[in-house]
C-alpha positions in Angstrom: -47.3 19.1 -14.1 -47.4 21.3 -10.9 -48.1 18.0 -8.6 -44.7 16.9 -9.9 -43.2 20.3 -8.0 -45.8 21.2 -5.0 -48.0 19.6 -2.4 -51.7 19.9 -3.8 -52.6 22.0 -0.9 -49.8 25.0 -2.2 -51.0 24.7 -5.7 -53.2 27.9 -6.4 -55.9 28.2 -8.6 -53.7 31.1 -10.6 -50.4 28.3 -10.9 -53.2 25.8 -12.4 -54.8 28.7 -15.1 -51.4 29.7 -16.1 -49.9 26.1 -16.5 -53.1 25.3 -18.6 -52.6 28.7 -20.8 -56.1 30.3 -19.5 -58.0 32.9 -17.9 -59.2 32.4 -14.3 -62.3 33.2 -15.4 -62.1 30.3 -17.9 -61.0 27.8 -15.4 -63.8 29.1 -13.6 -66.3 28.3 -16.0 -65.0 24.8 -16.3 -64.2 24.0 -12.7 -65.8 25.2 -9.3 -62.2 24.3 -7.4 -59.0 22.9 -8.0 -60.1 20.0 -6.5 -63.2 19.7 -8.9 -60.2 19.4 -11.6 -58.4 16.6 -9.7 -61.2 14.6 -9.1 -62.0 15.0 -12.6 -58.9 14.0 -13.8 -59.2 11.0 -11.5 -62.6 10.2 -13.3 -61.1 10.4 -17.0 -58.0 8.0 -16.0 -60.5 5.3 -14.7 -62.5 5.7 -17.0 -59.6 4.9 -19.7 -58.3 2.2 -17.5 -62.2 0.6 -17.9 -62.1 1.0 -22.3 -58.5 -0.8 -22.1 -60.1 -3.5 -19.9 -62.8 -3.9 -21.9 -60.5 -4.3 -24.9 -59.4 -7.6 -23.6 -61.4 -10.6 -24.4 -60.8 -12.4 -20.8 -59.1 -9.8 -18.6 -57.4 -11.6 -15.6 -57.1 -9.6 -12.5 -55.0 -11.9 -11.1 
């Protein structure tokens, strides 16, 4: 993962297309910016963390 190696704001949109094994033009047609791609990754983790919540009958958050 290139966030494991370089601050966000060196990470070029040409490191993420050829660490995801695609065309710029691809990653283009997916995302507007690299940080559209963050922010959906952000999404898809809480959105995970909400299933495995719900999967417990009385979640305690405390």
């Amino acid at each position: 993962m290139l966030l494991n190696t370089k601050n966000f704001n060196q990470i070029t949109i040409s490191e993420i297309s050829r660490e995801a094994q695609v065309s710029k033009r691809t990653f283009y047609r997916a995302f507007h910016s690299k940080e559209a791609v963050l922010a959906d990754y952000g999404l898809d983790s809480f959105n995970q963390y909400i299933a495995t919540i719900k999967q417990i009958e009385q979640p305690d958050f405390f």
